[in-house]
FIDO-713865 format. One line per field, with one value per atom (N, C-alpha, C): residue in one letter; x negated, y negated, z negated; atom name; residue number from 1. Coordinates in steps of 0.2 Angstrom, whole numbers. Last residue first. Example, Ala and Ser with C-alpha at 12.3 -4.5 7.8 and 13.67 -1.06 7.14 Angstrom:
2
nulum	c(S|S|S|A|A|A)
c1	c(-64|-68|-64|-66|-62|-66)
c2	c(11|5|0|28|22|16)
c3	c(-35|-36|-39|-39|-39|-39)
loro	c(N|CA|C|N|CA|C)
tike	c(2|2|2|1|1|1)
end
This chain:
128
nulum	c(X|X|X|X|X|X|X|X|X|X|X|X|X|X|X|X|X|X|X|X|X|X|X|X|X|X|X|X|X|X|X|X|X|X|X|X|X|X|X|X|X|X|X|X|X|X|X|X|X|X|X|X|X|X|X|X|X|X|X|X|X|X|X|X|X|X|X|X|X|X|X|X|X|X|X|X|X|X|X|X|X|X|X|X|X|X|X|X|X|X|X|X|X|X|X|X|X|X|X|X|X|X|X|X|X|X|X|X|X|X|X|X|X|X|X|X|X|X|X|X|X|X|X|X|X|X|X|X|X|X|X|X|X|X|X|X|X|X|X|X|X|X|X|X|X|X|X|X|X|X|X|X|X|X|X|X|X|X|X|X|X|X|X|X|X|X|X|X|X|X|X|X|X|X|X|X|X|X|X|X|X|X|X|X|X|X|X|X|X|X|X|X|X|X|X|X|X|X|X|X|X|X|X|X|X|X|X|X|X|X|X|X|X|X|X|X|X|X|X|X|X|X|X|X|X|X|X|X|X|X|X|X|X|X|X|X|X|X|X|X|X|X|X|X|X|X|X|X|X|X|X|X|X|X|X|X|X|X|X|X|X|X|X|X|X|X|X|X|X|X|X|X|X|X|X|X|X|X|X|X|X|X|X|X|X|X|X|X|X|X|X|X|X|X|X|X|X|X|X|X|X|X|X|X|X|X|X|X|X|X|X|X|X|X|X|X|X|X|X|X|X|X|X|X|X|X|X|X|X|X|X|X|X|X|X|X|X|X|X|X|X|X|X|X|X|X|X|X|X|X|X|X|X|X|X|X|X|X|X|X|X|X|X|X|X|X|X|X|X|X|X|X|X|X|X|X|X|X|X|X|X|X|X|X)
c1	c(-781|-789|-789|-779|-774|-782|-781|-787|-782|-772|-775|-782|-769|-764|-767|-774|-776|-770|-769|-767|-769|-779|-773|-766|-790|-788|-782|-794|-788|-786|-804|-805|-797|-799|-806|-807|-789|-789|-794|-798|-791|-790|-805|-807|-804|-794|-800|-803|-787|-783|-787|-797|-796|-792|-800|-806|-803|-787|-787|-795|-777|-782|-785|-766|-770|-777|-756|-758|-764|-752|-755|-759|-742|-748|-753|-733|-737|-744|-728|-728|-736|-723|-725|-730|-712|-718|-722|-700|-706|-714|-692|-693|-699|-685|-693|-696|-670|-674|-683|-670|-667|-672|-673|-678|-677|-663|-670|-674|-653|-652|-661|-653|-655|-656|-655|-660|-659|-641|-647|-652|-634|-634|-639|-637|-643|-641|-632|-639|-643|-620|-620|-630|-619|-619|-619|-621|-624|-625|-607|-614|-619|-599|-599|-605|-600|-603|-604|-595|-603|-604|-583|-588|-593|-580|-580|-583|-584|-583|-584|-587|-577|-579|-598|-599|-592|-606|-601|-600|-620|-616|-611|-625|-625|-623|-623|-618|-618|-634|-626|-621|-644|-642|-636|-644|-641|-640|-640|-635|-637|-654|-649|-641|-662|-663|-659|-661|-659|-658|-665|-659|-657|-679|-675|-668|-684|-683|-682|-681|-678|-678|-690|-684|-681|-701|-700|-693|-700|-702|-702|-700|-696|-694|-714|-708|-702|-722|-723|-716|-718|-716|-717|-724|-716|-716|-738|-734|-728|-736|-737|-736|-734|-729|-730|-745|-739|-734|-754|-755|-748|-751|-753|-751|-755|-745|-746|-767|-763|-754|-771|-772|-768|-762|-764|-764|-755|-762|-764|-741|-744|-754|-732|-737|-740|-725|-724|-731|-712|-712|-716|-709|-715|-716|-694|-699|-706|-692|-692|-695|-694|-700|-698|-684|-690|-696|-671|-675|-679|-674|-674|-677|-675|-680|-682|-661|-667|-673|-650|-652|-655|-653|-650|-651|-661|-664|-662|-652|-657|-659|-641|-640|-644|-647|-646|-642|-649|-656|-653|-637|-640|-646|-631|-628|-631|-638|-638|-637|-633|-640|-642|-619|-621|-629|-620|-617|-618|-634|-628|-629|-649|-645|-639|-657|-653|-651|-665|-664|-664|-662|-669|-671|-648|-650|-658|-647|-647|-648|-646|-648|-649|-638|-643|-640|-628|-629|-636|-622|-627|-627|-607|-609|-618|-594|-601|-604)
c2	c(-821|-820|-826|-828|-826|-827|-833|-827|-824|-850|-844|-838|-855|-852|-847|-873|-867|-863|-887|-881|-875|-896|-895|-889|-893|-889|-889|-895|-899|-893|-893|-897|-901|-879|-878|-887|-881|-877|-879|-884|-887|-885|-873|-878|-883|-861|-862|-869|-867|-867|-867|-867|-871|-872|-852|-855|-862|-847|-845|-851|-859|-853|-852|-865|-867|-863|-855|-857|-862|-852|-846|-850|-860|-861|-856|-861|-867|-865|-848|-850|-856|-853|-849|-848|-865|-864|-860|-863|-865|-865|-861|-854|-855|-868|-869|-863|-867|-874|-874|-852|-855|-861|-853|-850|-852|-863|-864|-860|-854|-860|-864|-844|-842|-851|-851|-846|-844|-855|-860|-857|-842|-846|-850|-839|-836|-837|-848|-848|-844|-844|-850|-851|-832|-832|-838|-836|-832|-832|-844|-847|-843|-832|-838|-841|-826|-823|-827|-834|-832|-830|-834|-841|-840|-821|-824|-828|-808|-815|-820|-795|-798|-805|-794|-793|-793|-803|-797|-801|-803|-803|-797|-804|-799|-796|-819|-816|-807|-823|-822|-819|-820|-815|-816|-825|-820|-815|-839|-836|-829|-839|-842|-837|-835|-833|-833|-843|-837|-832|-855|-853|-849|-852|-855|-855|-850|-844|-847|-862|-857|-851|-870|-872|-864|-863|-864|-865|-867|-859|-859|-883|-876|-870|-883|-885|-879|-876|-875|-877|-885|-879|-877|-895|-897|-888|-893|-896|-893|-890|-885|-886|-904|-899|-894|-911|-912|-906|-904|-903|-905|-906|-899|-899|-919|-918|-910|-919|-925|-920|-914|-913|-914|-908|-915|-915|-898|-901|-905|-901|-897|-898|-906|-911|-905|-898|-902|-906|-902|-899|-901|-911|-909|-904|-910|-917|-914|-899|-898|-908|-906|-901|-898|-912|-916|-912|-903|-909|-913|-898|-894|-899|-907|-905|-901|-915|-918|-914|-906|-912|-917|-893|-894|-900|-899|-891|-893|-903|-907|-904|-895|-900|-905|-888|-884|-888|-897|-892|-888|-897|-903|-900|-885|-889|-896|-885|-880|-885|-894|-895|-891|-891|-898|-898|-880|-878|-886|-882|-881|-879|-881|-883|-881|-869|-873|-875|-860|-862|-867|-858|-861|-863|-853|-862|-864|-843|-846|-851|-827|-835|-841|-814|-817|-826|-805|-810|-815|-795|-799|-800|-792|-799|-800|-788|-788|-794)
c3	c(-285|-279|-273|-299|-293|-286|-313|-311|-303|-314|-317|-312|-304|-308|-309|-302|-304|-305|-296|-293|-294|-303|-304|-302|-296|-302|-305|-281|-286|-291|-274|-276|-279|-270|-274|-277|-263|-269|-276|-251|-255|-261|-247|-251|-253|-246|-249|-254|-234|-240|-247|-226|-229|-235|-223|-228|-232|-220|-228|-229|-213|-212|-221|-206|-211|-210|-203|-198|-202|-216|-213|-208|-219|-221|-218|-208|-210|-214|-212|-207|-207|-227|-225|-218|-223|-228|-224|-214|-211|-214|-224|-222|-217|-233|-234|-228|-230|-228|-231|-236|-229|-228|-248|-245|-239|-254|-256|-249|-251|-249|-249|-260|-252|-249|-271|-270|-263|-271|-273|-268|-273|-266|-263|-288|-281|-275|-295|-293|-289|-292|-290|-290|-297|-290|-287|-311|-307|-301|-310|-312|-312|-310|-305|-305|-322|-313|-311|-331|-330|-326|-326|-326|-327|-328|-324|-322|-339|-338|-331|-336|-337|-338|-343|-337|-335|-354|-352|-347|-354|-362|-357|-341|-343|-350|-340|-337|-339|-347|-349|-347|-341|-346|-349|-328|-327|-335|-334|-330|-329|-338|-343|-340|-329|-336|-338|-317|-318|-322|-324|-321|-320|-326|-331|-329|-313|-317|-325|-307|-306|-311|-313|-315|-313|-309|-316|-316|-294|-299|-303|-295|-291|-295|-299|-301|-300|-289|-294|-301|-276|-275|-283|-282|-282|-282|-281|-285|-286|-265|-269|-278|-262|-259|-263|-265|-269|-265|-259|-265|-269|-245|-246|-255|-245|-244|-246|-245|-251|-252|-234|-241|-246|-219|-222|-230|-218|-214|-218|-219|-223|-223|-211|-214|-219|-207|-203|-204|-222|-214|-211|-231|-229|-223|-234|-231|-229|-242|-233|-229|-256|-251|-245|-254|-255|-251|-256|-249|-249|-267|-261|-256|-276|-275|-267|-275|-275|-275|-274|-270|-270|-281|-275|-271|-292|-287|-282|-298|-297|-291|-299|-296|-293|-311|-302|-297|-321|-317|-310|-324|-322|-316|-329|-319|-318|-340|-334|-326|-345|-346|-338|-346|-344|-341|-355|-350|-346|-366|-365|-357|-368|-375|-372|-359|-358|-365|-367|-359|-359|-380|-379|-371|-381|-381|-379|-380|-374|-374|-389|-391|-384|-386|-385|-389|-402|-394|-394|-413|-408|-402|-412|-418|-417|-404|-404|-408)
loro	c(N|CA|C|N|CA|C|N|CA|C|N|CA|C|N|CA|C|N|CA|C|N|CA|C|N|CA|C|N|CA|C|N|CA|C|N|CA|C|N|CA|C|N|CA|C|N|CA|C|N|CA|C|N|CA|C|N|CA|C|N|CA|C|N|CA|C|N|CA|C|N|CA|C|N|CA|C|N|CA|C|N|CA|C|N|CA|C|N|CA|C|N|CA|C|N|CA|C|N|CA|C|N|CA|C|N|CA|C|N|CA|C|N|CA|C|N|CA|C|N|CA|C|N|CA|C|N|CA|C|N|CA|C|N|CA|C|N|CA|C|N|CA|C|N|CA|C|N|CA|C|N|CA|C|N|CA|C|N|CA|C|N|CA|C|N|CA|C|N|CA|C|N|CA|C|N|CA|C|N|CA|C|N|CA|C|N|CA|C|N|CA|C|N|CA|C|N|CA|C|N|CA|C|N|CA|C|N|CA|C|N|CA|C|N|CA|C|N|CA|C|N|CA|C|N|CA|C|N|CA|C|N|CA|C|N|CA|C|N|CA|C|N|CA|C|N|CA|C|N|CA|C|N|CA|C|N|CA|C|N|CA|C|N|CA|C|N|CA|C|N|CA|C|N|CA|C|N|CA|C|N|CA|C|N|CA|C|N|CA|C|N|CA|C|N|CA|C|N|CA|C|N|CA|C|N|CA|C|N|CA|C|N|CA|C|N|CA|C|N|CA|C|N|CA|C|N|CA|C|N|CA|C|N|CA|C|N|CA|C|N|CA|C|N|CA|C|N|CA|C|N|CA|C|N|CA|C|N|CA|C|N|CA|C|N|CA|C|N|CA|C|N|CA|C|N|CA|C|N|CA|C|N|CA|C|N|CA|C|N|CA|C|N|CA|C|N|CA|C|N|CA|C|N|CA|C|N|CA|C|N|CA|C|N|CA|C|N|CA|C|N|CA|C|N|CA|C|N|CA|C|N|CA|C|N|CA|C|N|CA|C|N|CA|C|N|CA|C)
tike	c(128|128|128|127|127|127|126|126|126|125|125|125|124|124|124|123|123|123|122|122|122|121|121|121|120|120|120|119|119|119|118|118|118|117|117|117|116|116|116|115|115|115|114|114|114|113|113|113|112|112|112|111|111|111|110|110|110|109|109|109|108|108|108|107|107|107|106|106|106|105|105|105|104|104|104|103|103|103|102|102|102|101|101|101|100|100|100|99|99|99|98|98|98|97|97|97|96|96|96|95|95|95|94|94|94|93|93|93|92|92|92|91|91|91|90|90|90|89|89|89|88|88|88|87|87|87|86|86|86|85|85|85|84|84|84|83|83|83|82|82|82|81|81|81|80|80|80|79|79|79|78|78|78|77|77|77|76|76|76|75|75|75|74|74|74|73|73|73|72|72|72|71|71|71|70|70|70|69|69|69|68|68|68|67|67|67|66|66|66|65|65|65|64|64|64|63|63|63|62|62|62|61|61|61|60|60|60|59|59|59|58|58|58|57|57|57|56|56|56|55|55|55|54|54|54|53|53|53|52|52|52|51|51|51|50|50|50|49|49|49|48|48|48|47|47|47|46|46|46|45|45|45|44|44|44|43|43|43|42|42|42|41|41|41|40|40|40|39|39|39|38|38|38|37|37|37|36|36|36|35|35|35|34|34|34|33|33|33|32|32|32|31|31|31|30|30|30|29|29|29|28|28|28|27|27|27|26|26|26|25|25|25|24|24|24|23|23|23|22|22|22|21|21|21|20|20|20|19|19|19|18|18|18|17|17|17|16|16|16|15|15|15|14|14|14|13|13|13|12|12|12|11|11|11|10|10|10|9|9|9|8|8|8|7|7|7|6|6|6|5|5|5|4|4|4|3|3|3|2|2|2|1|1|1)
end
């Protein structure tokens, strides 16, 4: 097959990759389970939503890269690997945030409201 996706605009390499999912892994993850707890508190609302923002970027840059390479061809091993290496991440991610949700609910939507409403840095656009 003499087309193939272009992958570098992901990742430059195979290094770049397991940098960003080693970041993921033992700096971002456990950064945002520090916040357990603290979500109540504005400051910790915003850099937790921050970070969560981070998070979802790098990941759909990791799944991009690994899942369409994986999908060049599907007999390549190392490319699965590093596919199912990014969606253990993904369970391993949901596992330790799995308090989020929870937490925020208990918030109440007015405040979540005015939180919001005094950090444009947390815009994401036309979302209700």
């Amino acid at each position: 097959m003499k087309d193939k996706w272009d992958l570098r605009f992901i990742y430059a390499n195979e290094e770049a990759f397991n940098q960003d999912l080693l970041y993921v892994k033992e700096t971002l993850i456990p950064a945002m389970a520090a916040y357990q707890g603290k979500l109540g508190n504005e400051g910790d609302f915003v850099a937790f939503l921050l970070q969560e923002r981070e998070a979802q970027k790098r990941f759909t840059k990791l799944y991009l890269y690994s899942g369409c390479a994986s999908d060049l061809n599907k007999k390549d091993v190392a490319g699965n690997e590093r596919l199912n290496k990014v969606e253990l991440l993904s369970q391993e991610y949901g596992e330790k945030l799995a308090w989020s949700d929870p937490e925020f609910l208990s918030l109440g939507l007015e405040k979540i409201k005015a939180i919001l409403a005094r950090h444009p840095e947390l815009d994401h656009g036309d979302v209700p």
